[in-house]
C-alpha positions as CSV (number, residue, x, y, z in Angstrom):
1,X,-84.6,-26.5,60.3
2,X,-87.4,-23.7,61.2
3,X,-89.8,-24.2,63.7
4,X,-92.8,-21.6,63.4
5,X,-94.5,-21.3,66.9
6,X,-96.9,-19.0,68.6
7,X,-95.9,-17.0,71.2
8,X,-98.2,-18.6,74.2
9,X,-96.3,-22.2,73.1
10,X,-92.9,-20.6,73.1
11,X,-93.9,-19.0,76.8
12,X,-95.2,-22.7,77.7
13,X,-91.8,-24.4,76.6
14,X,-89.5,-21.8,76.8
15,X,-86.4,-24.1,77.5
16,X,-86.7,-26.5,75.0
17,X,-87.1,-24.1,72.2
18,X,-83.9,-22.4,73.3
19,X,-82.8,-25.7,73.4
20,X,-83.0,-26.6,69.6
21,X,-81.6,-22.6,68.4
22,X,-78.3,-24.0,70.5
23,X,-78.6,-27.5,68.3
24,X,-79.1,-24.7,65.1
25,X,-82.6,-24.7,64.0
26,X,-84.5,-21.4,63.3
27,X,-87.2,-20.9,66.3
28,X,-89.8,-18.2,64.5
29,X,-92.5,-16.6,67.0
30,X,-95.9,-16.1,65.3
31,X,-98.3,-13.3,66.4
32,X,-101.3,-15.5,65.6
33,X,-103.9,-12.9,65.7
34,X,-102.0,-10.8,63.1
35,X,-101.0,-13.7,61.3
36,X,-97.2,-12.4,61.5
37,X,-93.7,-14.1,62.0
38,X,-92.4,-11.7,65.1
39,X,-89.2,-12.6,66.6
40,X,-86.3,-15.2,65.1
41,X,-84.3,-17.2,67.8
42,X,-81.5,-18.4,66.1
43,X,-78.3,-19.6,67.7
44,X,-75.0,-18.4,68.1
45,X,-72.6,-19.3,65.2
46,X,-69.5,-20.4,66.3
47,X,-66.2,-19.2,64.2
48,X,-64.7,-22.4,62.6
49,X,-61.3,-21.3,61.3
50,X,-61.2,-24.2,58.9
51,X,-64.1,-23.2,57.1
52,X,-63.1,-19.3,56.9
53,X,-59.4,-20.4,55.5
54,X,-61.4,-23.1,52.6
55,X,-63.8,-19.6,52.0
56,X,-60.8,-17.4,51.7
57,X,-58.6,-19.9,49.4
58,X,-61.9,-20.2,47.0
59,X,-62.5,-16.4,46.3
60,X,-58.6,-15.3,46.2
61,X,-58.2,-14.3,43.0
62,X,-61.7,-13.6,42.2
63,X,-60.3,-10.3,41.7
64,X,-57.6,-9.3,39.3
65,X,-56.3,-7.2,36.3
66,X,-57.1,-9.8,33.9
67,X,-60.5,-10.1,35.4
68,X,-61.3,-6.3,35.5
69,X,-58.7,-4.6,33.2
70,X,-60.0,-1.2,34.7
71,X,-58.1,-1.9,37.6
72,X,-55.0,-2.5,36.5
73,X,-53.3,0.3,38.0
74,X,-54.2,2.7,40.9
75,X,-55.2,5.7,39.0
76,X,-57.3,3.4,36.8
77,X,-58.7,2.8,39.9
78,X,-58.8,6.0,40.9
79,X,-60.8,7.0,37.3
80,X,-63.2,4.0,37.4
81,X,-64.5,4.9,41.8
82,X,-64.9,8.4,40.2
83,X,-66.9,7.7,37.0
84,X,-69.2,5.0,38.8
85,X,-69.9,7.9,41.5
86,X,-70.9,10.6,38.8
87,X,-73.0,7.7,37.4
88,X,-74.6,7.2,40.5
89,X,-75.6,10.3,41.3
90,X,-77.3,11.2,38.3
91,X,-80.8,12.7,38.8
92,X,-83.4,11.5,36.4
């Protein structure tokens, strides 16, 4: 969840506000004279191994010879990072 508050409430409650970016939610400091979002406070994320091994197990794979035939050995490899480089640096 994002809270938006200004930056004299956030000075007035200072602990609570750190409070719910521990908990997870989005704490967004306003400049309200400029009308602009200044500073995020967001918690830290903590590494669940769990949900790193389920992320790894859904893209393995993603990434093959059948997927991208221009892979399929390592000087096709080689050939494809050089073509896509002279692409890039085209001028136009």
């Amino acid at each position: 969840m994002n809270v938006v508050v200004s930056i004299s409430q956030f000075r007035q409650n200072i602990a609570s506000y750190i409070e719910r970016a521990k908990k997870g939610d989005t704490v967004i400091l306003k400049d309200e004279k400029k009308d602009q979002q200044m500073v995020q406070l967001v918690g830290k994320k903590k590494f669940n191994p769990e949900a790193f091994g389920r992320a790894l197990k859904t893209a393995a794979g993603v990434f093959s010879a059948k997927n991208h035939p221009e892979w399929r050995t390592k000087k096709d490899v080689i050939k494809w990072v050089e073509q896509t480089r002279k692409a890039s640096d085209r001028i136009f």
